[in-house]
C-alpha positions as CSV (number, residue, x, y, z in Angstrom):
1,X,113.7,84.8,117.2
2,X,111.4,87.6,117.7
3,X,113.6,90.4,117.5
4,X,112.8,94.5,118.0
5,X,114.5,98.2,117.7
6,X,113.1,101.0,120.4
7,X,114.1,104.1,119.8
8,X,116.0,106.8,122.1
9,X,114.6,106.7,125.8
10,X,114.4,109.5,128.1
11,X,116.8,109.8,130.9
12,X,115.5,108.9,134.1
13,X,115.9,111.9,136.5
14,X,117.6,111.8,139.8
15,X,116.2,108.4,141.2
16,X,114.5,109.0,145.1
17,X,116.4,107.5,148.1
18,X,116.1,104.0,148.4
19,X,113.4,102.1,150.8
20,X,113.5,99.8,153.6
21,X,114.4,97.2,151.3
22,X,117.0,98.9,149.2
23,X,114.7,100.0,146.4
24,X,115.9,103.1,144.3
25,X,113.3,103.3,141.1
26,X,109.7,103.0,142.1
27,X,108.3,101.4,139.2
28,X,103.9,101.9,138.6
29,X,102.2,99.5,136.2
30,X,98.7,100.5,135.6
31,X,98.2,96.4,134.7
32,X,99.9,93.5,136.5
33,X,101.1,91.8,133.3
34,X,103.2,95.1,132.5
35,X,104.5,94.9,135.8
36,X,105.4,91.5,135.5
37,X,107.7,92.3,132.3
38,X,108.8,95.3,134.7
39,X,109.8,93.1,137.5
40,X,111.9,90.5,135.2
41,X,113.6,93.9,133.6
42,X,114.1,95.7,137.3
43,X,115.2,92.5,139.1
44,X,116.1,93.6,143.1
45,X,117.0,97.0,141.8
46,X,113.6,98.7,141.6
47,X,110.2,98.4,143.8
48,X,107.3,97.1,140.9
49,X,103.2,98.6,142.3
50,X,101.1,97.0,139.7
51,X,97.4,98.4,140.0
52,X,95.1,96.1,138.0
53,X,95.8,92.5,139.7
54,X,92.4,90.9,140.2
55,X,91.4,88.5,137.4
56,X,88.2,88.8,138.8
57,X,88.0,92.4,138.0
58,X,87.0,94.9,135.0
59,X,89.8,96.6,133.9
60,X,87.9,99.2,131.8
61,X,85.5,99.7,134.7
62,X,88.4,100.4,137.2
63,X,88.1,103.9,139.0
64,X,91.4,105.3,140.5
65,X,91.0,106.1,144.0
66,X,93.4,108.3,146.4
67,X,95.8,105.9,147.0
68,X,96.0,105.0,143.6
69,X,97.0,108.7,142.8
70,X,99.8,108.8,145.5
71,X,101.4,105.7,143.9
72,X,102.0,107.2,140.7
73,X,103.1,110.5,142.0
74,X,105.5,108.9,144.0
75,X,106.9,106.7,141.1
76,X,109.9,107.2,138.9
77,X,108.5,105.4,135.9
78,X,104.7,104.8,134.8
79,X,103.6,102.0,132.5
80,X,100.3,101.8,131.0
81,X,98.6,100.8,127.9
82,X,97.5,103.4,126.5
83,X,94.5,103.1,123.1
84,X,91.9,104.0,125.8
85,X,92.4,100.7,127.7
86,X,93.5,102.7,131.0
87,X,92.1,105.9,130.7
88,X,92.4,106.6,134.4
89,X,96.0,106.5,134.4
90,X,96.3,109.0,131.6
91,X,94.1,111.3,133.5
92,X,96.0,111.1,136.6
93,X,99.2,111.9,134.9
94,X,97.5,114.5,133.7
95,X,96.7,116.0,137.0
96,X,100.3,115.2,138.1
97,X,102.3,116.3,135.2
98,X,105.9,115.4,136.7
99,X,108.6,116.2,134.7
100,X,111.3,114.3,136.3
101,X,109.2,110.4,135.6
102,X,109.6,108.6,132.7
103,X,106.2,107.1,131.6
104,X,105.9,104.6,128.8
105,X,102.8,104.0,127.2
106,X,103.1,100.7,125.5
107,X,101.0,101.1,122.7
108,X,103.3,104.0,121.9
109,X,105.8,101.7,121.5
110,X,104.7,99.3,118.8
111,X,103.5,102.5,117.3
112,X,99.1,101.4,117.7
113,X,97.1,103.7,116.2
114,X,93.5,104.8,117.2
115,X,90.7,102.7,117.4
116,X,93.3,99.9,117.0
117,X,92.3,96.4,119.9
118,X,93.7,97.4,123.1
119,X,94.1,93.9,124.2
120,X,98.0,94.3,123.3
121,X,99.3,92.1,126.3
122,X,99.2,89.1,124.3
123,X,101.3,90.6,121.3
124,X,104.6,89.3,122.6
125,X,106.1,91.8,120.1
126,X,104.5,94.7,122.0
127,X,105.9,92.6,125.6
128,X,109.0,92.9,123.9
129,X,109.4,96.5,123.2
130,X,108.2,97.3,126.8
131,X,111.3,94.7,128.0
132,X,113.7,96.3,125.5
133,X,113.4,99.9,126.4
134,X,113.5,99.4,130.3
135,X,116.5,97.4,129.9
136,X,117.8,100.4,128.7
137,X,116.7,103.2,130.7
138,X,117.3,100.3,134.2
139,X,120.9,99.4,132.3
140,X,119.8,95.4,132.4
141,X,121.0,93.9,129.3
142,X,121.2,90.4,130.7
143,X,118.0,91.1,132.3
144,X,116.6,91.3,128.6
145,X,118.4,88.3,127.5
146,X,116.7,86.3,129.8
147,X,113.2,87.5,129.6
148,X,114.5,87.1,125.4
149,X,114.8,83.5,125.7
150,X,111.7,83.4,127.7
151,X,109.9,84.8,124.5
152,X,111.5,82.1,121.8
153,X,109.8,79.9,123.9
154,X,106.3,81.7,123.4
155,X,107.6,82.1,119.6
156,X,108.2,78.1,119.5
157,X,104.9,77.0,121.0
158,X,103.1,79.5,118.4
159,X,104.9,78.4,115.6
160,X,104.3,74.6,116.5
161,X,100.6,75.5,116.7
162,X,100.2,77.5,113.7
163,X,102.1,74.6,111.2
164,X,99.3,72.5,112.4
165,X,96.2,74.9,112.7
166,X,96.6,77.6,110.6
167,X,93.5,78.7,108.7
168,X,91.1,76.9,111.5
169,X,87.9,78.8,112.0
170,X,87.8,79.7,116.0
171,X,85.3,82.8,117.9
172,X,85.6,84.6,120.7
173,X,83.3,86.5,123.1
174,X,85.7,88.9,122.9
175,X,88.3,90.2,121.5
176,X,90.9,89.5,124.2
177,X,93.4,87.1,122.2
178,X,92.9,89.2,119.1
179,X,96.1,89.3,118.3
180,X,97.6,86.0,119.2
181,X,94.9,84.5,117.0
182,X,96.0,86.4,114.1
183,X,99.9,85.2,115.2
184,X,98.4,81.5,115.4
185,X,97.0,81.8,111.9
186,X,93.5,80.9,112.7
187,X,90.5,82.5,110.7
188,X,89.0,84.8,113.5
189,X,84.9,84.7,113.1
190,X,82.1,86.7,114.4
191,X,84.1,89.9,114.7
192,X,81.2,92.1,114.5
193,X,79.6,90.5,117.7
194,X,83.0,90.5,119.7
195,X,83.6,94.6,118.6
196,X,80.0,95.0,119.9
197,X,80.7,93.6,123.1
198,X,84.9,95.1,123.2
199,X,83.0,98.9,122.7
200,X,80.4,98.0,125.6
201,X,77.4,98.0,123.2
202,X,74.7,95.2,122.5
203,X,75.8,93.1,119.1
204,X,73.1,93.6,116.7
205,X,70.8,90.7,116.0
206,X,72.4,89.9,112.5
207,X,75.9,89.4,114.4
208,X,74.4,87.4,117.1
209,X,72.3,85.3,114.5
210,X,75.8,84.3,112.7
211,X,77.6,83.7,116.1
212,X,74.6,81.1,116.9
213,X,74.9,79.5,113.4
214,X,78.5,78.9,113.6
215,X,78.2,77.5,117.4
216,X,75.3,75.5,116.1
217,X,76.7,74.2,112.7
218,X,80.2,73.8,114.4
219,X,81.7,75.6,111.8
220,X,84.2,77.0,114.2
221,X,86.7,74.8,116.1
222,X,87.1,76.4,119.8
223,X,85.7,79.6,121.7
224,X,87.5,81.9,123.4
225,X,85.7,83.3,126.4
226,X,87.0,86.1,128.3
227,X,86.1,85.0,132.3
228,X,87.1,88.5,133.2
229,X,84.3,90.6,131.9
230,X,81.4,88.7,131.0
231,X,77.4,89.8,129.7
232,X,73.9,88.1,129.0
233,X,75.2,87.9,125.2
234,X,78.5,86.3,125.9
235,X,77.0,84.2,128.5
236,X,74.5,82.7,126.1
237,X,77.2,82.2,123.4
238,X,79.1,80.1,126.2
239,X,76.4,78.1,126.7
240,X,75.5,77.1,123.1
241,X,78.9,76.6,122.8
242,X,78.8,73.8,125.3
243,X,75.6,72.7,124.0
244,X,77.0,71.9,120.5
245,X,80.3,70.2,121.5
246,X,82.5,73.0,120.8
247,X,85.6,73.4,123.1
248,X,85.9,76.6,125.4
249,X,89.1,78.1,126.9
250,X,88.9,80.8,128.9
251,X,91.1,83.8,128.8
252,X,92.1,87.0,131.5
253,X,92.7,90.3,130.8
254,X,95.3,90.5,133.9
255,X,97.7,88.0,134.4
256,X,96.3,85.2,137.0
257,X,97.8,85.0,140.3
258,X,99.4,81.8,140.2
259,X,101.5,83.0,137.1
260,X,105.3,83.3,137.4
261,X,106.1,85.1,134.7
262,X,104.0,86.9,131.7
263,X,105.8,83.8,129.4
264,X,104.5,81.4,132.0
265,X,100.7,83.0,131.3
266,X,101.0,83.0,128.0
267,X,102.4,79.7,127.4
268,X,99.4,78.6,129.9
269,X,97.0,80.1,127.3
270,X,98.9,79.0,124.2
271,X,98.8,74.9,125.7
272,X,94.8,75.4,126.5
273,X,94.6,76.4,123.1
274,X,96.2,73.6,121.6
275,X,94.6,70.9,123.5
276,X,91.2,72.4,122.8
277,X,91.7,72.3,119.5
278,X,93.5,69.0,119.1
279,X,90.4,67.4,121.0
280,X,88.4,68.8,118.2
281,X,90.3,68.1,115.2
């Protein structure tokens, strides 16, 4: 059971009067799959505004506009990521420097350092921490219990996948599933290239040259592509990939639409994975 201490929480000031439909806490994710740990948490006693809700969208092109900025100065808590991910939000807390919010920065939480992946929404540990300490500061423990057991599930599925593939070579485009990959056990190649494209720069030749070798040789097992933010060099990887034989699965940033739950995406992810690479084994 995946299991996690948060330290002491701030105390949530004076909550505003509630809406039309009963809502005391105005909660502001600056991505939807923070404010769909948020909403599990909250349950009917909090209003959830997530931000970032269009798979189809570049998160770290996204530019706040006005009515962005009144959401979060009207909210009682702030959620973002944090590790330069969401820059925008920081800078508008910034402007609006609000004492009586509670904001949480979720790389905070799991204590990421700089320079560290910012793809941390599929590290269940770091979805964890997020759950824990709003249970607390919302007073939901059997609100956390559930979204618990939700997360032994993830925990199961990974550990059924990583008795059977651990140590399998896989690429990405990008580093999206970073950390899941590590959690899976699989060897993670062509890291260069996927930093290259992570930072917004072009991979070198030498990086691209090895990424084409291990498409071509099918020396790795499965690509992961991120569909949310895609370029020529990632595009062309795709289509070797295809080429060669080599199973693709395609990866978000932001949790899809038709998701019910950030377990429900994951677990989504986590059975595309396994297929791909049980047709390929």
């Amino acid at each position: 059971m995946l299991a996690l201490c948060v330290g002491a929480v701030p105390h949530l000031a004076g909550c505003t009067k509630p809406d039309a439909a009963g809502h005391g806490i105005r909660i502001v994710a600056a991505e939807n799959f923070y404010g769909s740990v948020a909403q599990e948490i909250a349950g009917d006693s909090a209003r959830i505004t997530s931000i970032l809700t269009n798979p189809n969208q570049d998160p770290h092109e996204f530019t706040a506009g006005a009515e962005t900025a009144r959401q979060v100065a009207d909210a009682n808590i702030i959620i973002f990521n944090g590790l330069g991910y969401d820059e925008w939000m920081k800078k508008l807390l910034d402007v609006d420097a609000n004492p009586n919010r509670t904001v949480i920065c979720v790389s905070d939480l799991i204590r990421a350092s700089a320079g560290m992946n910012p793809h941390i929404s599929c590290d269940p540990m770091a979805m964890l921490a997020l759950a824990t300490k709003l249970s607390v500061i919302l007073k939901q423990p059997n609100n956390l219990a559930k979204f618990q057991r939700q997360m032994d599930t993830i925990e199961a599925k990974m550990a059924e996948i990583k008795s059977k593939y651990s140590g399998v070579p896989v690429t990405a485009t990008e580093p999206v599933f970073e950390y899941m990959v590590s959690a899976l056990g699989l060897t993670n190649e062509n890291i260069p290239f996927q930093r290259a494209v992570l930072n917004g720069t072009e991979p070198s030749f030498e990086a691209t040259a090895e990424f084409e070798r291990s498409l071509r040789s099918q020396s790795v097992k499965l690509l992961l592509y991120n569909t949310q933010v895609t370029s020529p060099a990632s595009e062309r990887m795709k289509a070797i990939a295809q080429q060669n034989g080599i199973p693709i699965v395609g990866v978000t940033e932001t949790e899809p639409p038709n998701s019910k739950s950030y377990a429900d995406w994951m677990l989504t992810e986590l059975t595309a994975i396994e297929n791909a690479l049980n047709t390929n084994s």
